[in-house]
C-alpha positions as CSV (number, residue, x, y, z in Angstrom):
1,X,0.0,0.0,0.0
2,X,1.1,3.2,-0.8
3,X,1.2,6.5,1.4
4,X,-1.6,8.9,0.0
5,X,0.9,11.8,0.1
6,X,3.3,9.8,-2.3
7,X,0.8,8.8,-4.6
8,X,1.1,10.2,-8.3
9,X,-0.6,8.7,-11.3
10,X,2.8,7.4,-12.6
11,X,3.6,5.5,-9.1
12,X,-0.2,4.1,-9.4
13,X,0.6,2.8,-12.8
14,X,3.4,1.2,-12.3
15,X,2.8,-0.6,-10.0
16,X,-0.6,-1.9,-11.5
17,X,1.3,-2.8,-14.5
18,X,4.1,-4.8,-13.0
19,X,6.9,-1.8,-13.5
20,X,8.4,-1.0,-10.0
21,X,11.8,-2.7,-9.8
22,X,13.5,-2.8,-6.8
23,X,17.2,-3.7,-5.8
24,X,19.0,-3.8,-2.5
25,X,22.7,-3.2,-3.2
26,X,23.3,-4.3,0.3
27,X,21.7,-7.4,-0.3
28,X,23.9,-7.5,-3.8
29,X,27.1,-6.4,-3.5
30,X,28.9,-7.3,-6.3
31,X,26.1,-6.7,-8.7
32,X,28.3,-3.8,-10.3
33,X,31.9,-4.4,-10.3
34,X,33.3,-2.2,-13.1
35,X,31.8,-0.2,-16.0
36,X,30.6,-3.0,-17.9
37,X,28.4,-4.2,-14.9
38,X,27.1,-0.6,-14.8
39,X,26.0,-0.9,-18.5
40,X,24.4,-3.8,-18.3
41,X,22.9,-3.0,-15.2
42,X,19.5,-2.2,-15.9
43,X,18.6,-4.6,-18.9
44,X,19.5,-7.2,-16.6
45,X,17.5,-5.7,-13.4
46,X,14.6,-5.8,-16.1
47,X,14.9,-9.6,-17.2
48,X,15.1,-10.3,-13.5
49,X,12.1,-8.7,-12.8
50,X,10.4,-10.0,-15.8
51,X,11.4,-13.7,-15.4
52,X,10.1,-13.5,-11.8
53,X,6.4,-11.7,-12.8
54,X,5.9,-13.9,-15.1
55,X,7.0,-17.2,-13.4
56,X,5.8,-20.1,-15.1
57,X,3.3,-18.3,-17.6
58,X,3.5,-17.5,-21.2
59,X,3.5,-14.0,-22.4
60,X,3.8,-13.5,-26.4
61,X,4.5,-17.5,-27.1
62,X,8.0,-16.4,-24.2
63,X,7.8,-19.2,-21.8
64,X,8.8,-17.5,-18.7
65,X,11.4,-19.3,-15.4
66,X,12.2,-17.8,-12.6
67,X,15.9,-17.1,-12.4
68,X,16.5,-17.5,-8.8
69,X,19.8,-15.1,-8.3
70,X,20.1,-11.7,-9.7
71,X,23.7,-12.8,-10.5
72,X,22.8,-15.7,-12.7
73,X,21.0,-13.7,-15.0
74,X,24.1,-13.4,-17.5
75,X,24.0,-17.2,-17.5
76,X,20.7,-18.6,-16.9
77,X,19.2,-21.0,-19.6
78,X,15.5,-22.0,-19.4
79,X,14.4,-25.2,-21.4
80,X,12.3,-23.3,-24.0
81,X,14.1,-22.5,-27.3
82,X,12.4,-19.2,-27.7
83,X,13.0,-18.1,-24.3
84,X,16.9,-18.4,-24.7
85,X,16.7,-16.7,-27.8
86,X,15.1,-13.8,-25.9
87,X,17.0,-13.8,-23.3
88,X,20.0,-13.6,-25.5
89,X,18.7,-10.5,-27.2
90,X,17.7,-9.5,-23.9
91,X,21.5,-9.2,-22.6
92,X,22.6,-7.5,-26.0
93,X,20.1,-5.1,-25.6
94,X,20.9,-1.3,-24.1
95,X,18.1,0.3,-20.9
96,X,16.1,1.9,-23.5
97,X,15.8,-0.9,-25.9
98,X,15.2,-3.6,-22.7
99,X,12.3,-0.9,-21.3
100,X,10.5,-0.9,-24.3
101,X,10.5,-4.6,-24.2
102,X,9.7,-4.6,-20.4
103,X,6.4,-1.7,-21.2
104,X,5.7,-4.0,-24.3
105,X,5.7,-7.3,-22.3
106,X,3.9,-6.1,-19.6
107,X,1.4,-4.6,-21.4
108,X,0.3,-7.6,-23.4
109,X,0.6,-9.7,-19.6
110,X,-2.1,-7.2,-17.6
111,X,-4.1,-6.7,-20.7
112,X,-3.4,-2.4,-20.9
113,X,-1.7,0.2,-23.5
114,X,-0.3,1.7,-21.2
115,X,3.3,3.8,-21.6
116,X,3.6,4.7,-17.8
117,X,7.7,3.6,-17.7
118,X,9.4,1.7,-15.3
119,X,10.4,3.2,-11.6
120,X,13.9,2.1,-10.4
121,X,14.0,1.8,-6.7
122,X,17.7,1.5,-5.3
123,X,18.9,1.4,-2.0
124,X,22.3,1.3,-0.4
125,X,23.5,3.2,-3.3
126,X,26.7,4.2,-1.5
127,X,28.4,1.6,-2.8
128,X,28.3,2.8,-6.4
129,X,30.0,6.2,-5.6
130,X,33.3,4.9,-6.5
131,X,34.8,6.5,-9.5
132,X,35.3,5.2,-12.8
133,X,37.8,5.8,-15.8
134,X,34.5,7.4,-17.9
135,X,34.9,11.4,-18.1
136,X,31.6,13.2,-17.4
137,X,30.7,16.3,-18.8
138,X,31.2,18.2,-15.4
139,X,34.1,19.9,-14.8
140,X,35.4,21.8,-11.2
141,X,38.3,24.3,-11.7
142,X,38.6,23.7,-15.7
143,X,39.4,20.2,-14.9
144,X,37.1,17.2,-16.1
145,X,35.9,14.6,-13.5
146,X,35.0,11.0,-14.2
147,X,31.8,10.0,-13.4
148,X,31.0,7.5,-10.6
149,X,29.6,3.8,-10.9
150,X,26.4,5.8,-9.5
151,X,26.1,8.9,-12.3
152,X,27.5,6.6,-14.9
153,X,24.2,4.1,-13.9
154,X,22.1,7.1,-13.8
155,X,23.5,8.0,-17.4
156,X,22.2,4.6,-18.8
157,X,18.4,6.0,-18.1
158,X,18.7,9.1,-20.3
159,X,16.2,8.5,-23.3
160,X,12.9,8.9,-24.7
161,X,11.3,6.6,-21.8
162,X,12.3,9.0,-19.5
163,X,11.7,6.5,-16.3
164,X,12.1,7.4,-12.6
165,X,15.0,6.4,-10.2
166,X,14.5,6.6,-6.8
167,X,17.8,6.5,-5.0
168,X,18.5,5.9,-1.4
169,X,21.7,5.3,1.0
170,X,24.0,6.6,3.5
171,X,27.8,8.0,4.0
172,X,28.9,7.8,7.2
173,X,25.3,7.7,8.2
174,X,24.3,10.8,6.5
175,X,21.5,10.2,4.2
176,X,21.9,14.1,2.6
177,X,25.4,13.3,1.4
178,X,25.9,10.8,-0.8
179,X,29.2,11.2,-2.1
180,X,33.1,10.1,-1.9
């Protein structure tokens, strides 16, 4: 149930149309390891969220499975030919290619034409706020800084789908300052 003073016609329908996403970087640490982790990130939060709504149940001819651990996802293999197949497109695929999948699959799943995109909930982002070897476009004192693991992520979101993040952690037990 949702608070009535968070409640906001894009919150409502995502979650009535299966697209809140959730992960605990406590919970996951190694989840993102280096910039090719942080890439792939979201297409494979979205096949994990995807293979665990639709458990067991077809959706467009796809015969969903469950994979079990967040990290298996690169590897998994279910026992239907077309399921591998789109899977294996599925971890080619970029964030705004694998959202329009997840909007298109879900639609067809709860019946709806509905565009509302995903909303990313991650918590215990702390752990992403290391930096990376990727220059940003944000410069202090005429000198360029490379992004973190966390504004690179965030980067991978920019797009036509223009979904929500909702980011949560500490430093040093200071929720207002999350930064290294």
């Amino acid at each position: 149930q949702i608070n009535e003073k968070l409640k906001t016609s894009l919150i409502e329908n995502a979650i009535t149309t299966g697209r809140i996403l959730s992960f605990d970087f406590a919970k996951q640490p190694n989840a993102i390891q280096n910039e090719k982790d942080v890439y792939s990130f979201f297409p494979r939060l979205m096949v994990f969220f995807l293979c665990r709504i639709f458990d067991g149940t077809q959706v467009d001819g796809i015969n969903f499975e469950k994979i079990i651990m967040f990290d298996n996802v690169t590897s998994f293999k279910g026992k239907q030919v077309r399921f591998n197949a789109w899977l294996d497109k599925c971890r080619l695929s970029d964030s705004e290619t694998l959202m329009k999948e997840y909007i298109r699959l879900t639609n067809i799943a709860f019946g709806v034409e509905e565009i509302a995109p995903p909303v990313f909930l991650l918590d215990e982002i702390q752990t992403l706020c290391r930096p990376t070897n990727v220059l940003s476009s944000f410069w202090i004192d005429g000198t360029p800084r490379n992004h973190s693991r966390l504004s690179l992520l965030l980067t991978q979101l920019a797009g036509n789908l223009k979904p929500v993040c909702i980011c949560t952690g500490t430093n040093s037990g200071n929720i207002i300052s999350i930064e290294k």
